[in-house]
Backbone as a chain_set.jsonl record, in Angstrom:
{"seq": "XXXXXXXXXXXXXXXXXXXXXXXXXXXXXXXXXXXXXXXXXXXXXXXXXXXXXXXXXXXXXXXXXXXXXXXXXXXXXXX", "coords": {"N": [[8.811, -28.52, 31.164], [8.544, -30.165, 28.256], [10.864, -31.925, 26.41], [10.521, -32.23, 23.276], [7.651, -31.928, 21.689], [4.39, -33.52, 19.986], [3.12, -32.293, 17.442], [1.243, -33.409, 15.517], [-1.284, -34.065, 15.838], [-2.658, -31.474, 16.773], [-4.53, -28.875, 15.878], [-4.923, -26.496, 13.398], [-5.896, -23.18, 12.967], [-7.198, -20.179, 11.814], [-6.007, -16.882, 11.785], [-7.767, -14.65, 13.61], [-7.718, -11.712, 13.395], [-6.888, -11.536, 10.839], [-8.028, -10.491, 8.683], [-8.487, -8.237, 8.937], [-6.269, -6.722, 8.709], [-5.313, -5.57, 5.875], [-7.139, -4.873, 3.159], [-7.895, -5.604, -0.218], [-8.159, -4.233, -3.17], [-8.785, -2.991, -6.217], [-6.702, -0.475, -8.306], [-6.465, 2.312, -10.514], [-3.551, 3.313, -11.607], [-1.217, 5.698, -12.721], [0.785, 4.965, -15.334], [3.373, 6.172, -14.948], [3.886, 6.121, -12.212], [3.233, 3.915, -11.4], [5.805, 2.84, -12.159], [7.93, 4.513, -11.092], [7.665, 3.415, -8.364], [8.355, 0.802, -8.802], [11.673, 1.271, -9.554], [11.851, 2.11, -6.943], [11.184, 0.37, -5.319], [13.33, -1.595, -6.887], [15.5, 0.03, -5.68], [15.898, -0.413, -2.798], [14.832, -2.829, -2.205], [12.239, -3.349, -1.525], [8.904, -4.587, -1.579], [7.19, -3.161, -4.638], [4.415, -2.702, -3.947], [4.529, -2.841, -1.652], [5.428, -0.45, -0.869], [4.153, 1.382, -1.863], [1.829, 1.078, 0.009], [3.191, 1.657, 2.198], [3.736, 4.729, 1.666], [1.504, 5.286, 1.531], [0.265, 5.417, 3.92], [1.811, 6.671, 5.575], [1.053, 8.976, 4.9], [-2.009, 9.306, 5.786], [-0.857, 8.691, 8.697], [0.434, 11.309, 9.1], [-1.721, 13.099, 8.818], [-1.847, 13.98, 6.146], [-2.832, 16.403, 3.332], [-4.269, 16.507, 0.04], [-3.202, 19.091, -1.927], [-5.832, 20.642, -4.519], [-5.584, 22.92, -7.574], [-7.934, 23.42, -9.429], [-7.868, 24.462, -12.843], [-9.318, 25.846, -15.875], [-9.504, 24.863, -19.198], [-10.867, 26.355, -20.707], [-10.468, 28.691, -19.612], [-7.742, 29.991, -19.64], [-6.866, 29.217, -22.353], [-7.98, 32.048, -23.219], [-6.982, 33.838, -21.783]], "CA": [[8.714, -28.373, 29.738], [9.037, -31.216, 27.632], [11.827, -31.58, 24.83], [9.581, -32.774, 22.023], [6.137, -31.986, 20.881], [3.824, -33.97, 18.863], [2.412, -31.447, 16.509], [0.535, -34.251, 14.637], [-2.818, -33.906, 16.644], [-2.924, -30.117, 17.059], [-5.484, -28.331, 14.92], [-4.729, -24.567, 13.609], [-6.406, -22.044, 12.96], [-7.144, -18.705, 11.101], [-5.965, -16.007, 12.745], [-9.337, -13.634, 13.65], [-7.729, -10.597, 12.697], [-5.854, -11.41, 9.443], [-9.17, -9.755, 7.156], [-8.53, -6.488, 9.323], [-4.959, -6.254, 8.826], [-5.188, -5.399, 4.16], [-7.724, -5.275, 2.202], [-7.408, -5.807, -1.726], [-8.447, -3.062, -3.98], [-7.944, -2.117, -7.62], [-6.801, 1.185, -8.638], [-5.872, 2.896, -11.565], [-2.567, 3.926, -11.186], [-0.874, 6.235, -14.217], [2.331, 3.677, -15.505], [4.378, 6.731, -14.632], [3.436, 6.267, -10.959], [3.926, 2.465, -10.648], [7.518, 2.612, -12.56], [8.681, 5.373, -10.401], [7.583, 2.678, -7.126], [9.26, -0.365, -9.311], [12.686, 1.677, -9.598], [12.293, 2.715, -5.741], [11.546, -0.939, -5.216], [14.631, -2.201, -6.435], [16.877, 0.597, -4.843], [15.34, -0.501, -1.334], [14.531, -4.351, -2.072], [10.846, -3.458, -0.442], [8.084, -5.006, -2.729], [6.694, -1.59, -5.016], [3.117, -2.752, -3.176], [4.734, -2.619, 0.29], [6.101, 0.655, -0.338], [3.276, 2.012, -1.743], [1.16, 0.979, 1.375], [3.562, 2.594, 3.092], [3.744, 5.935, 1.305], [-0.107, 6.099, 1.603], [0.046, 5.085, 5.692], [2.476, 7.873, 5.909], [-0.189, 10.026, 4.34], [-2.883, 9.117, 6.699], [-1.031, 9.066, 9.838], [0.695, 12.504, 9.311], [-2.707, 13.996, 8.19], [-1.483, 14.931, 4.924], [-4.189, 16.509, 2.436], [-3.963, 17.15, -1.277], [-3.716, 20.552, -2.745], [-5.782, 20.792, -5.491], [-6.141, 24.192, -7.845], [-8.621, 23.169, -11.154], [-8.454, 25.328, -13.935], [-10.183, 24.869, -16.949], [-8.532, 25.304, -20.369], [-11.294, 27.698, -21.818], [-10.26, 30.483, -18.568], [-6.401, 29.401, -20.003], [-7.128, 29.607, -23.403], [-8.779, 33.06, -23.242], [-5.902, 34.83, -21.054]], "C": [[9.265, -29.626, 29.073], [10.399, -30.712, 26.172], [11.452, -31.523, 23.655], [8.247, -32.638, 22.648], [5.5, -32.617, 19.908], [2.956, -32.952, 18.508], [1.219, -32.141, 15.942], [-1.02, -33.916, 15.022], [-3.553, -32.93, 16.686], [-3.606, -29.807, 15.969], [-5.394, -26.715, 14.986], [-5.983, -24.048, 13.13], [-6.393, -20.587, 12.263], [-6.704, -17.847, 12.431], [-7.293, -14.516, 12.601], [-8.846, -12.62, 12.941], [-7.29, -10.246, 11.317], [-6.733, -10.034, 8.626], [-8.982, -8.308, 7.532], [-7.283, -5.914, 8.909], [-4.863, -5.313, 6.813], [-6.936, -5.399, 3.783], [-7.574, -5.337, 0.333], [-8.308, -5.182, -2.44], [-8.078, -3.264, -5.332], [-8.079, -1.33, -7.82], [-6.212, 0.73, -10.119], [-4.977, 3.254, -11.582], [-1.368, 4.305, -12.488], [0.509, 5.084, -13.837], [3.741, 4.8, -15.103], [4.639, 6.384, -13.08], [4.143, 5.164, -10.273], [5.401, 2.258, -11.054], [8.19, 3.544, -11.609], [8.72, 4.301, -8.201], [8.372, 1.938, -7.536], [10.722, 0.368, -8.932], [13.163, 1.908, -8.21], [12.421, 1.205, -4.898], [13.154, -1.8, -5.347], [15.872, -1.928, -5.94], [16.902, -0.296, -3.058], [15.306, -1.954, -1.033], [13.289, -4.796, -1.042], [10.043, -3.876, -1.661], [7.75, -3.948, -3.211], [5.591, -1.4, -4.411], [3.423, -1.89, -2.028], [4.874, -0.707, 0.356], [5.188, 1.802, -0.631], [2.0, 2.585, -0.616], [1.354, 1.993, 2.0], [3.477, 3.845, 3.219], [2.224, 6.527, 2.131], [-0.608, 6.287, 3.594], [0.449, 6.409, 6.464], [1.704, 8.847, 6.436], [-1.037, 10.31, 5.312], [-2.394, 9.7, 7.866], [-0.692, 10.725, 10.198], [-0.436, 13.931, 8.707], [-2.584, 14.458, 6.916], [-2.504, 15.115, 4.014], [-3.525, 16.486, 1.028], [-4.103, 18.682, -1.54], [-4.114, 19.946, -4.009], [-6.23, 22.395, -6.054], [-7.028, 23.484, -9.045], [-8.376, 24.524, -11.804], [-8.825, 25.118, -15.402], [-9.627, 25.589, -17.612], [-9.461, 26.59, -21.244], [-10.245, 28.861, -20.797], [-8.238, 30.544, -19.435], [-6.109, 29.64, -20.892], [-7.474, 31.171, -23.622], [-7.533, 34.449, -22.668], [-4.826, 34.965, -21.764]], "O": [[10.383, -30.051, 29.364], [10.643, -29.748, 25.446], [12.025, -30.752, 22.885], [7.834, -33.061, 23.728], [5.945, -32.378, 18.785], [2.015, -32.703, 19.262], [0.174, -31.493, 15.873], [-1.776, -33.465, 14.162], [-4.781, -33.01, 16.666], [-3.332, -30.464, 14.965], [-5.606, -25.93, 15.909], [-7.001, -24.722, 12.977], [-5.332, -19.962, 12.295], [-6.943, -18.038, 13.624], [-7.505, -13.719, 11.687], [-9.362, -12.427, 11.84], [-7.283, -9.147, 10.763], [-6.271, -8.992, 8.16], [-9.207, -7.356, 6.784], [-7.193, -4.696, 8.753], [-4.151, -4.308, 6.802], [-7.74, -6.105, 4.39], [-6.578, -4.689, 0.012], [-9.446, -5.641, -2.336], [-6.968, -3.747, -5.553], [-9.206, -0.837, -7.763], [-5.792, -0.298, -10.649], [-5.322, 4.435, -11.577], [-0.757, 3.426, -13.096], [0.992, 4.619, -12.804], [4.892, 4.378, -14.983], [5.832, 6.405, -12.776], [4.968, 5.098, -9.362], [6.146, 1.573, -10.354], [9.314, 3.125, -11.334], [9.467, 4.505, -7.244], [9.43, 2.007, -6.91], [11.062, 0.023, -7.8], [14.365, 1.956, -7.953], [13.322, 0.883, -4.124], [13.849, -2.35, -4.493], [16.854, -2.641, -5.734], [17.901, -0.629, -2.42], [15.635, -2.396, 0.067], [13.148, -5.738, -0.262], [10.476, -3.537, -2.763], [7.866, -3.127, -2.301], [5.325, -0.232, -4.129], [2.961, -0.84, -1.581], [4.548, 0.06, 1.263], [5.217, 2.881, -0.039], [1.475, 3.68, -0.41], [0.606, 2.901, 2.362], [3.241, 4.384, 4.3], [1.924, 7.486, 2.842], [-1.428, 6.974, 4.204], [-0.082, 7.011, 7.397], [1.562, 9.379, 7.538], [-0.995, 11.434, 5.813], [-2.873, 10.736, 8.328], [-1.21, 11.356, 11.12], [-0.197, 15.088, 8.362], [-3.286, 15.415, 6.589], [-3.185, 14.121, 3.761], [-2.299, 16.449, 0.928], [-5.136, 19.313, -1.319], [-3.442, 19.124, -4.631], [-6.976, 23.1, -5.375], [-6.241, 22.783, -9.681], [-8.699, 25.577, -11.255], [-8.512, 24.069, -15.965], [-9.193, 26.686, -17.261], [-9.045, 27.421, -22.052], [-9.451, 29.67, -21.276], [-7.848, 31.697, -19.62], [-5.083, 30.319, -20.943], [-6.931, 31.464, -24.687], [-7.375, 35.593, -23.093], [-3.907, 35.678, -21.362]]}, "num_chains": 1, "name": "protein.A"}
């Protein structure tokens, strides 16, 4: 093994998988939603992105679904 490397010569490279690793989206996301990530952000000192990621990775890997019930304001109204 040498002590020194000349770097100078070497030619990099993308890494193949970077494009698989994120992709970049825009959502809608109510301002209650993203301030409640900001605030968790700076308890934690994780970016509010990262932690969102994370939340949603969570989501995924532990199967988690949504409940939803709809009800509509006439049936609401009426009762």
């Amino acid at each position: 093994m040498r002590k020194e490397y000349n770097f100078d010569k070497m030619k990099g490279r993308k890494n193949p998988y970077a494009k698989n690793l994120k992709q970049q989206v825009t959502m809608r996301i109510g301002v209650d939603i993203v301030e409640y990530f900001k605030n968790l952000a700076e308890e934690t000192g994780v970016p509010y992105q990262n932690l969102i990621n994370l939340y949603l990775r969570d989501c995924v890997q532990s199967n988690r679904k949504l409940s939803l019930n709809w009800t509509s304001q006439v049936a609401e109204q009426s009762s």
